[in-house]
VEXVEXLO-540975 format. One record per residue (C-alpha): residue in three letters; chain; x, y, z. Coordinates in steps of 0.2 Angstrom, whole numbers, plus 5000, padded with zeros to 4 digits. Last residue first. Layout:
BEGIN
{ALA A {X Y Z}},
...
END
This chain:
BEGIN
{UNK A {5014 5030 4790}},
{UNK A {5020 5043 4804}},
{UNK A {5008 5056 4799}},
{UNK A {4993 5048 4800}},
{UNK A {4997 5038 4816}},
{UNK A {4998 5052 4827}},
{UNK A {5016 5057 4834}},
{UNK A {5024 5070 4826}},
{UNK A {5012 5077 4817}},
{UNK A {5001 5080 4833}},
{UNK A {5016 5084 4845}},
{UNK A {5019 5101 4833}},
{UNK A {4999 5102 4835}},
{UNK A {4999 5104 4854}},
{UNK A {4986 5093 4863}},
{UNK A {4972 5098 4872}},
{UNK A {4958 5102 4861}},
{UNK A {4960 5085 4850}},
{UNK A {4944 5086 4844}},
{UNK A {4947 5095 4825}},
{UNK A {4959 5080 4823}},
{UNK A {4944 5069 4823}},
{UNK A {4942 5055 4832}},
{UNK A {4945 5036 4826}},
{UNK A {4966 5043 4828}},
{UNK A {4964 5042 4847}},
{UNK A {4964 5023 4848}},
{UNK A {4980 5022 4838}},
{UNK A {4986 5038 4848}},
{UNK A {4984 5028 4864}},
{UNK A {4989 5013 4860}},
{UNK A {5005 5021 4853}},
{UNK A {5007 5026 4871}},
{UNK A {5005 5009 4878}},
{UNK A {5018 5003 4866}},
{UNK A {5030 5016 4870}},
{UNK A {5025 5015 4889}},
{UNK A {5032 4994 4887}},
{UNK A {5018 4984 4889}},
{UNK A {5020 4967 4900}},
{UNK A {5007 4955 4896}},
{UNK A {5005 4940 4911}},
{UNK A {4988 4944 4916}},
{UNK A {4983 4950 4898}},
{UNK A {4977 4966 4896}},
{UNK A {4960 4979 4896}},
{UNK A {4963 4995 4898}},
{UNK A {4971 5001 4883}},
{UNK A {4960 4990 4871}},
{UNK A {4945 4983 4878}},
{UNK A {4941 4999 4888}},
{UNK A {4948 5010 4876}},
{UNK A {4938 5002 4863}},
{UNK A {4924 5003 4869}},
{UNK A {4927 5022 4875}},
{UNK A {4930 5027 4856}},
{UNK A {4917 5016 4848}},
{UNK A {4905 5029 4859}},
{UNK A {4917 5044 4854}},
{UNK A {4914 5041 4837}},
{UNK A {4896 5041 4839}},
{UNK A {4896 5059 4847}},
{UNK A {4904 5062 4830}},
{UNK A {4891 5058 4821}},
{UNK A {4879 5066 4830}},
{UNK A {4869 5055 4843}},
{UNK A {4848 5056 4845}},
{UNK A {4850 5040 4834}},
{UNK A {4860 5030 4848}},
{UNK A {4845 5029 4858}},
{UNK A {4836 5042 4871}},
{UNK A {4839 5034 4887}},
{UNK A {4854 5021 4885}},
{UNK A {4861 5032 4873}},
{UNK A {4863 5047 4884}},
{UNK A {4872 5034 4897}},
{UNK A {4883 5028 4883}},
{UNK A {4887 5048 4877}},
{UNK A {4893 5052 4896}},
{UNK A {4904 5035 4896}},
{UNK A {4911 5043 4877}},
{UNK A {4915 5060 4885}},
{UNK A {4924 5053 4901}},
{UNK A {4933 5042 4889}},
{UNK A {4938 5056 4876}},
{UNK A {4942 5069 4889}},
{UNK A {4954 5056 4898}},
{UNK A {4962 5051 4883}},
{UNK A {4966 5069 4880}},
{UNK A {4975 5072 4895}},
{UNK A {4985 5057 4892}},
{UNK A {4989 5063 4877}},
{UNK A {4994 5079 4883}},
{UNK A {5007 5071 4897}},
{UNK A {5015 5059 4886}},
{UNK A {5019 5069 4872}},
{UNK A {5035 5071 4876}},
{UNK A {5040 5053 4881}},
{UNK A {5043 5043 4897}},
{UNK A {5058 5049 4907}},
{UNK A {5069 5061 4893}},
{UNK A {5056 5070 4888}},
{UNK A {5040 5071 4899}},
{UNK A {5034 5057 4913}},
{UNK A {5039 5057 4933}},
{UNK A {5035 5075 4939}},
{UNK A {5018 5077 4931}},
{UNK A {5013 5059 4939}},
{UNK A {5016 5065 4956}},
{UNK A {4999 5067 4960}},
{UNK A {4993 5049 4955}},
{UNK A {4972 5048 4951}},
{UNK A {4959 5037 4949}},
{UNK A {4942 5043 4947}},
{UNK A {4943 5043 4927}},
{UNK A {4957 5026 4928}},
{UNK A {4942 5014 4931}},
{UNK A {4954 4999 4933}},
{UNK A {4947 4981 4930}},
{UNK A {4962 4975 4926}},
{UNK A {4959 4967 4917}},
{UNK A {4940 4968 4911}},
{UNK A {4924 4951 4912}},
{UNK A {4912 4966 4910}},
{UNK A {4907 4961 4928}},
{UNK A {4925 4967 4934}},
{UNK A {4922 4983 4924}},
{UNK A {4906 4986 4935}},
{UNK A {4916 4980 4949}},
{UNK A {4928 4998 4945}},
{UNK A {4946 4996 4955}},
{UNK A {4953 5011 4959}},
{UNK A {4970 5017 4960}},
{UNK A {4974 5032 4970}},
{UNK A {4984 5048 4972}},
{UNK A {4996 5054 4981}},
{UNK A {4992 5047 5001}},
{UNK A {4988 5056 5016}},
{UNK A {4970 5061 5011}},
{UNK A {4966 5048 5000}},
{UNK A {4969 5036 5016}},
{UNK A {4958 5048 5025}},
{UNK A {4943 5042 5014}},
{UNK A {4947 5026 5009}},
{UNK A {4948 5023 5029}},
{UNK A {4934 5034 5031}},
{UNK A {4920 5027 5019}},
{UNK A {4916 5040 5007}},
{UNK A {4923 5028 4994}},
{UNK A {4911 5013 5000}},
{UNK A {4912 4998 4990}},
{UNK A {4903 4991 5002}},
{UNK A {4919 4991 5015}},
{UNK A {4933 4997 5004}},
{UNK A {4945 4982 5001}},
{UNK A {4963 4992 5006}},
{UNK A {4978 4989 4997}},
{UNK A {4996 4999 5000}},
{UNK A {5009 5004 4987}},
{UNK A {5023 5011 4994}},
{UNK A {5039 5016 4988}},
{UNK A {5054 5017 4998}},
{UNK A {5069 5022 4990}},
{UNK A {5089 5017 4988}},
{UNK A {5103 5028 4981}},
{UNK A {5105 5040 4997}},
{UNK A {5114 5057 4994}},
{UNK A {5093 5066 4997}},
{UNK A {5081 5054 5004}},
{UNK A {5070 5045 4994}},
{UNK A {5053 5041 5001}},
{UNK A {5040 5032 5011}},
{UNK A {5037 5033 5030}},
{UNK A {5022 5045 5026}},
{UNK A {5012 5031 5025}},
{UNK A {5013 5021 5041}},
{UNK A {5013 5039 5052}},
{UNK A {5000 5044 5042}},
{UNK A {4987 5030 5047}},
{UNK A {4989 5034 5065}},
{UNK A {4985 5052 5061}},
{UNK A {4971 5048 5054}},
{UNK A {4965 5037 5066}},
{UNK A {4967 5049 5079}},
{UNK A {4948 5051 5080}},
{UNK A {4948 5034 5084}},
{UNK A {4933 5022 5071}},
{UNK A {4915 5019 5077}},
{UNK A {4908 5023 5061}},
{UNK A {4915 5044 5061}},
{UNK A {4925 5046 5079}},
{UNK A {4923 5034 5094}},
{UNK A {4925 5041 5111}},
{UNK A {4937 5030 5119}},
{UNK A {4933 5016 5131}},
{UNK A {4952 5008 5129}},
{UNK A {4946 4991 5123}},
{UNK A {4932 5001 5111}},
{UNK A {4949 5010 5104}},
{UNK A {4959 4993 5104}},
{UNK A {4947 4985 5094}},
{UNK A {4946 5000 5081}},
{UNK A {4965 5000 5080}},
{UNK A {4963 4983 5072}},
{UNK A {4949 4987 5062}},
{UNK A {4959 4999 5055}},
{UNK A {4973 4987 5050}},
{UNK A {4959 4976 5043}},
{UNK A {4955 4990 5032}},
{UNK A {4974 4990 5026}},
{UNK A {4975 4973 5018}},
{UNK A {4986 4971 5012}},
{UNK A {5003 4984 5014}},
{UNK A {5016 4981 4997}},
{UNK A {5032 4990 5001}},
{UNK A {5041 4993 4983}},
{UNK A {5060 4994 4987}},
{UNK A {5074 5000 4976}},
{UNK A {5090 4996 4988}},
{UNK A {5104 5005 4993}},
{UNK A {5110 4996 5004}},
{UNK A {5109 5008 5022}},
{UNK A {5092 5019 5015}},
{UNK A {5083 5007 5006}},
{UNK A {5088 4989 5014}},
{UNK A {5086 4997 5031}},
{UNK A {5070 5009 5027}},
{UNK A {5060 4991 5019}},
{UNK A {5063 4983 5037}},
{UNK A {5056 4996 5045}},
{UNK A {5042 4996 5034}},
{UNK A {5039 4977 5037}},
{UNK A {5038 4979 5057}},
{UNK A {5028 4995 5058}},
{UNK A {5017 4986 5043}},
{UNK A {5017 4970 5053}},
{UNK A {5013 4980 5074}},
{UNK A {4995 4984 5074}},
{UNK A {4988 4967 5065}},
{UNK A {4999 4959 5080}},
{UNK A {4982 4966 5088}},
{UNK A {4971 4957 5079}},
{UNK A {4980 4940 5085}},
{UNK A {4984 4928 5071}},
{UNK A {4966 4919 5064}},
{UNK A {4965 4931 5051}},
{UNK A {4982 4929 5046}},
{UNK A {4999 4944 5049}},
{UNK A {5011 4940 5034}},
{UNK A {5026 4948 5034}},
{UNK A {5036 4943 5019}},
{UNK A {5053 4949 5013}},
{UNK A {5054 4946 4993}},
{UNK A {5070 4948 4983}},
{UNK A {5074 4927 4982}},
{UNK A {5055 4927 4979}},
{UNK A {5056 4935 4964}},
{UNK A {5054 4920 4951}},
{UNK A {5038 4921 4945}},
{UNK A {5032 4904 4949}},
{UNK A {5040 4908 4969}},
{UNK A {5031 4926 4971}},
{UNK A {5015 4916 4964}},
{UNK A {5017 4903 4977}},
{UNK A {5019 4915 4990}},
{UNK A {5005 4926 4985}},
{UNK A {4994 4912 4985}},
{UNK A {4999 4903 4999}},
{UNK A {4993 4919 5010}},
{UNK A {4978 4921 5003}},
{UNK A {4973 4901 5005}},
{UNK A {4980 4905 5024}},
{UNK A {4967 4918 5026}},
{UNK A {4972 4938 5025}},
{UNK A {4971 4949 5043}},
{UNK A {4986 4958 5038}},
{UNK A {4999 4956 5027}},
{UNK A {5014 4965 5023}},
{UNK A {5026 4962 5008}},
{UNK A {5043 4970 5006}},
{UNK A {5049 4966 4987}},
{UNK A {5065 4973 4980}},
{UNK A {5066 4983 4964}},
{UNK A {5072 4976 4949}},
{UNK A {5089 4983 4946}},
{UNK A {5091 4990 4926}},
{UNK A {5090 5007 4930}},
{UNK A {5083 5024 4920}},
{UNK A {5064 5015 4917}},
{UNK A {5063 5011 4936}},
{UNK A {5055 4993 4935}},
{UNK A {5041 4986 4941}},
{UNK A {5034 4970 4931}},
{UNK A {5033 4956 4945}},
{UNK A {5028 4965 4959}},
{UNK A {5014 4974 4948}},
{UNK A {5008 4958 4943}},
{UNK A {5009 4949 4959}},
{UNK A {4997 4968 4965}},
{UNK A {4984 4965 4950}},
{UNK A {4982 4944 4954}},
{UNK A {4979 4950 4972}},
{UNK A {4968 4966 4970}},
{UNK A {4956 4958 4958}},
{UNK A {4939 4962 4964}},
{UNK A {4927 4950 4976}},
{UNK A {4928 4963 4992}},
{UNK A {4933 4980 4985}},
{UNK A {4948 4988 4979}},
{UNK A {4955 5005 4981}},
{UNK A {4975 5005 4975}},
{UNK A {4987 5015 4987}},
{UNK A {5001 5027 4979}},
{UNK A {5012 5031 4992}},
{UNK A {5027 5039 4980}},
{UNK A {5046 5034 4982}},
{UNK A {5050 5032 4961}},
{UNK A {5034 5037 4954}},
{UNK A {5018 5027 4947}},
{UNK A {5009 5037 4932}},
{UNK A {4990 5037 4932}},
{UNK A {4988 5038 4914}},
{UNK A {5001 5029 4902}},
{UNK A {5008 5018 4918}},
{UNK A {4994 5013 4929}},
{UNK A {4980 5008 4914}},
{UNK A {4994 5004 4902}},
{UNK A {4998 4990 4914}},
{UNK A {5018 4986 4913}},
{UNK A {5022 4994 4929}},
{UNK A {5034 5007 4923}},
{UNK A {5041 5017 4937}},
{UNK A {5045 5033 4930}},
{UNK A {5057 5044 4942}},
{UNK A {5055 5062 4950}},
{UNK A {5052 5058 4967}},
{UNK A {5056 5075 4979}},
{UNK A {5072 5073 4989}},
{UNK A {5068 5073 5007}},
{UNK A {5082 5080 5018}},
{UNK A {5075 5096 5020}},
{UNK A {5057 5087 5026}},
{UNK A {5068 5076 5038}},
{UNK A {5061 5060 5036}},
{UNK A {5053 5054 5050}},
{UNK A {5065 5042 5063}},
{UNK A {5055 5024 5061}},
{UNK A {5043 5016 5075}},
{UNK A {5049 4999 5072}},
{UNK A {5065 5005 5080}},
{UNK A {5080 4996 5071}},
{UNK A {5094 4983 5076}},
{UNK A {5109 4980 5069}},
{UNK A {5118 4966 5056}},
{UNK A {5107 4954 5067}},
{UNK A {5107 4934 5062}},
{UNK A {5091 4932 5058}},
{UNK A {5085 4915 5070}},
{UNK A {5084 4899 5057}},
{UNK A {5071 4893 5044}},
{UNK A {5055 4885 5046}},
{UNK A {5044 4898 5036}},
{UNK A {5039 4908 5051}},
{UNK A {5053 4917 5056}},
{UNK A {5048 4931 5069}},
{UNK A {5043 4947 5063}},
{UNK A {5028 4952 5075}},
{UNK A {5015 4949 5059}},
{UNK A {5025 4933 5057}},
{UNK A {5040 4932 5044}},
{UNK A {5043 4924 5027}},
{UNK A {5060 4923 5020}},
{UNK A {5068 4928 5004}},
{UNK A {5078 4941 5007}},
{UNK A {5080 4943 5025}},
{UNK A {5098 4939 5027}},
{UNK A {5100 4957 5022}},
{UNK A {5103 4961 5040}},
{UNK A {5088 4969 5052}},
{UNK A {5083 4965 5071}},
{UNK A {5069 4975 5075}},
{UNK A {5068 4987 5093}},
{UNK A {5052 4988 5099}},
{UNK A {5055 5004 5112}},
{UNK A {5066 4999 5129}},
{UNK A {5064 5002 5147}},
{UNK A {5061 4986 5149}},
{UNK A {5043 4988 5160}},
{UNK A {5040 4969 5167}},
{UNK A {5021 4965 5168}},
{UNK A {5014 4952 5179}},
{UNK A {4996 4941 5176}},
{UNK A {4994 4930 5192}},
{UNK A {4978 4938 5200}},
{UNK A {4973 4948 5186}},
{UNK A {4969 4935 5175}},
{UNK A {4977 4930 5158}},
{UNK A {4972 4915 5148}},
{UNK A {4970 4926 5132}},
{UNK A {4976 4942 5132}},
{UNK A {4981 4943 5113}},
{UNK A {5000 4940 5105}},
{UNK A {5000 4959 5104}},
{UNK A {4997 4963 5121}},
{UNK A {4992 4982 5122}},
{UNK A {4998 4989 5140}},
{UNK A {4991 5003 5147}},
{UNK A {4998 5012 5162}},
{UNK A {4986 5016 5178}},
{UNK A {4988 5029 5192}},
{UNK A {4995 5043 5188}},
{UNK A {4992 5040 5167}},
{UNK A {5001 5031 5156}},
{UNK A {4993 5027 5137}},
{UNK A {5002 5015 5122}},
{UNK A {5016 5004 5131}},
{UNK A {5019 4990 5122}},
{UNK A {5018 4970 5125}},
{UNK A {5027 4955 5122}},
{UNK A {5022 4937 5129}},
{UNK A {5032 4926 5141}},
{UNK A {5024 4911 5149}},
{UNK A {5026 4906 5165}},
{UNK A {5009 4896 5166}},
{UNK A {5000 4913 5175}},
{UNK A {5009 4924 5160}},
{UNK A {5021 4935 5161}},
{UNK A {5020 4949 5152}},
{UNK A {5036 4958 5145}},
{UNK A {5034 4976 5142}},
{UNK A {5042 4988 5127}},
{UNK A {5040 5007 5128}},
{UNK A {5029 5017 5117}},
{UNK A {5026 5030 5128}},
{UNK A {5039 5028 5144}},
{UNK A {5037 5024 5160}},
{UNK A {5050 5035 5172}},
{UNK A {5036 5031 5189}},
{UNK A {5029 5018 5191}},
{UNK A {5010 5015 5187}},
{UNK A {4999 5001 5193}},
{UNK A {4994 4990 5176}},
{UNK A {4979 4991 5163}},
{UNK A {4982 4976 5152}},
{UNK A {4974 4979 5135}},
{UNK A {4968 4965 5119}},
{UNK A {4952 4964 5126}},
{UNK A {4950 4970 5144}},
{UNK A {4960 4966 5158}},
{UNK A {4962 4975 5173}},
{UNK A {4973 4978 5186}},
{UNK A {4990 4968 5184}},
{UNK A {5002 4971 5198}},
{UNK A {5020 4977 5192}},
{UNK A {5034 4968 5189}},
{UNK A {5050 4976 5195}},
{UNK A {5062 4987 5182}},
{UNK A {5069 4980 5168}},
{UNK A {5088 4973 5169}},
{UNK A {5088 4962 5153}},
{UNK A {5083 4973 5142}},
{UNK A {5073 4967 5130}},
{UNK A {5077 4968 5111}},
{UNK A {5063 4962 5099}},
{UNK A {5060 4949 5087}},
END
């Protein structure tokens, strides 16, 4: 997977071991970040990174795990180089381990150049700001929480809900509306199950995309610590084929909670003082430097767009890694298990759901004029008719006026109509935007506060019969 140098300096004796770290005598001209061979007591090589030195004593996380180590006969070889990745297009297609070694049976990559895992951030004058519609096919996504050429928009599930089917679906729909290339799929996993892992590769092959797919698929029973190193590993890939072939790439990162678990082993390993639930204080950070490598660059065709999926722990918004993952991010989908129980899909609650960039990806030209004020009207008229159905509940449906009842059909319908689709059902935004206005027209004109009436006659049903 990696480069080591070949004339590293001396082992060095082996301290301490505890959970997935080595804690090794010092030298001097050790690097952060740097790459160490371990050798084992059989004679086994195993890869290890520098993440902590110190005067006396330089940690060492293993990522193929610690086990069968001692400190007797346990050496570790500083390189004196960072992770280095080897990259070509020949990747297409293939399915890597959570290191990036081939795991599907086929041969070495043959290397076209080699890349740190770390990535080179995106010079914030150099960053060209994401203006283009990605349609996604799901009304939900595309007509009120708009997905955007080079956004980080995560989606917020929880154990039980529809993330996989929802993320295949996506995979299989995107498309930037102005282009005809289909994007290219780099897929990450962490800490999933073997079934998990078939089914995504079995769906990706029924579909047809796997000849665009890279896979990196980290399982619960791999190494935790590995968990540290696949969406280092699969973002760097995604920055090659972006930035140096010009490729559209969506990045798909599941499941990001076992990520943090990850770095939560390797804080109680290291005898840090936890932050909020046990988790490092420099979580955040941590988190940010694997979202913020998404992107367009300014005089590069390609993109990176970044779609990761975390299962909130109890359904747990406040939870931190939801928490500081809406902090970093732009935006978020949600995944409502009361909609899930309503037999909805996807079951997508698009009130608390949210994409900042949407404004800069729909209007003329991109979407549609009236997209924007619609949407913002639909919003109303749901939120309205979920308030109405909780007054009902207490005081009946005759303490409603008639148009309070309005609203009511309203946010049935919407649920069944806009939100809900078929697995396989592809909406063009014209089609999900004359959802909208079909839905809409039950209410009266006299309620539609937030749209311009030029963009009323133009576009509700009434007036275009």
């Amino acid at each position: 997977m990696s480069v080591l140098a070949k004339t590293g300096r001396r082992f060095f004796t082996t301290r301490e071991i505890s959970g997935p770290l080595l804690f090794v005598e010092s030298t001097g001209g050790v690097g952060f970040g740097e790459l160490v061979e371990v050798t084992t007591p059989s004679g086994e090589e195993r890869t290890g990174q520098v993440i902590d030195v110190s005067e006396r004593v330089t940690v060492v996380q293993v990522f193929e795990g610690t086990s069968g180590l001692d400190v007797r006969s346990t050496a570790a070889r500083f390189t004196g180089e960072t992770i280095k990745l080897p990259v070509s297009t020949d990747v297409l297609g293939r399915m890597f381990g959570g290191s990036g070694k081939p795991i599907d049976g086929g041969p070495p990559i043959v290397p076209e150049d080699y890349w740190d895992i770390h990535g080179v951030p995106i010079n914030p004058y150099s960053r060209a700001h994401p203006v283009d519609f990605i349609q996604t096919g799901l009304s939900v996504i595309d007509g009120m929480n708009t997905l955007v050429r080079g956004q980080k928009l995560p989606l917020f599930s929880g154990t039980g809900l529809p993330h996989k089917p929802i993320a295949s679906q996506i995979v299989r729909q995107a498309r930037v509306r102005a282009e005809e290339e289909a994007f290219t799929i780099v897929f990450a996993a962490m800490g999933i199950t073997s079934e998990e892992a078939r089914f995504f590769e079995e769906d990706y092959a029924r579909m047809g995309v796997l000849g665009r797919v890279v896979m990196f698929v980290n399982l619960a029973e791999d190494p935790a610590i590995e968990r540290i190193l696949t969406p280092r590993v699969a973002l760097t890939t995604a920055e090659y084929l972006a930035f140096e072939h010009d490729m559209q790439v969506l990045a798909i990162l599941i499941d990001m909670t076992n990520y943090c678990e990850a770095l939560r082993e390797i804080s109680a390993a290291r005898v840090e003082i936890p932050g909020r639930r046990g988790y490092p204080g420099y979580m955040y950070t941590d988190l940010a430097s694997i979202y913020e490598r998404a992107g367009r660059i300014h005089g590069k065709k390609g993109s990176v767009t970044q779609m990761p999926i975390l299962t909130m722990p109890d359904d747990d918004i406040t939870h931190p890694i939801p928490d500081l993952t809406g902090y970093i991010t732009e935006g978020q989908i949600i995944l409502d298990r009361g909609m899930f129980k309503m037999g909805l899909y996807p079951p997508i609650n698009p009130l608390p759901s949210l994409s900042r960039l949407m404004d800069k990806g729909i209007g003329p030209e991109k979407t549609r004029e009236d997209h924007k004020q619609l949407s913002d009207q639909l919003y109303y008229a749901y939120a309205q008719g979920k308030v109405l159905r909780e007054t009902a509940l207490v005081s009946g449906e005759a303490a409603l006026t008639s148009v309070d009842k309005l609203y009511l059909k309203f946010a049935d319908r919407f649920e069944k109509e806009f939100i809900g689709q078929g697995v396989d059902e592809n909406r063009q935004i014209e089609k999900t935007l004359d959802i909208g206005w079909e839905l809409l027209s039950m209410l009266p004109e006299s309620e539609y506060a937030r749209i311009d009436p030029d963009i009323i006659k133009k576009f509700h049903p009434k007036y275009r019969r």
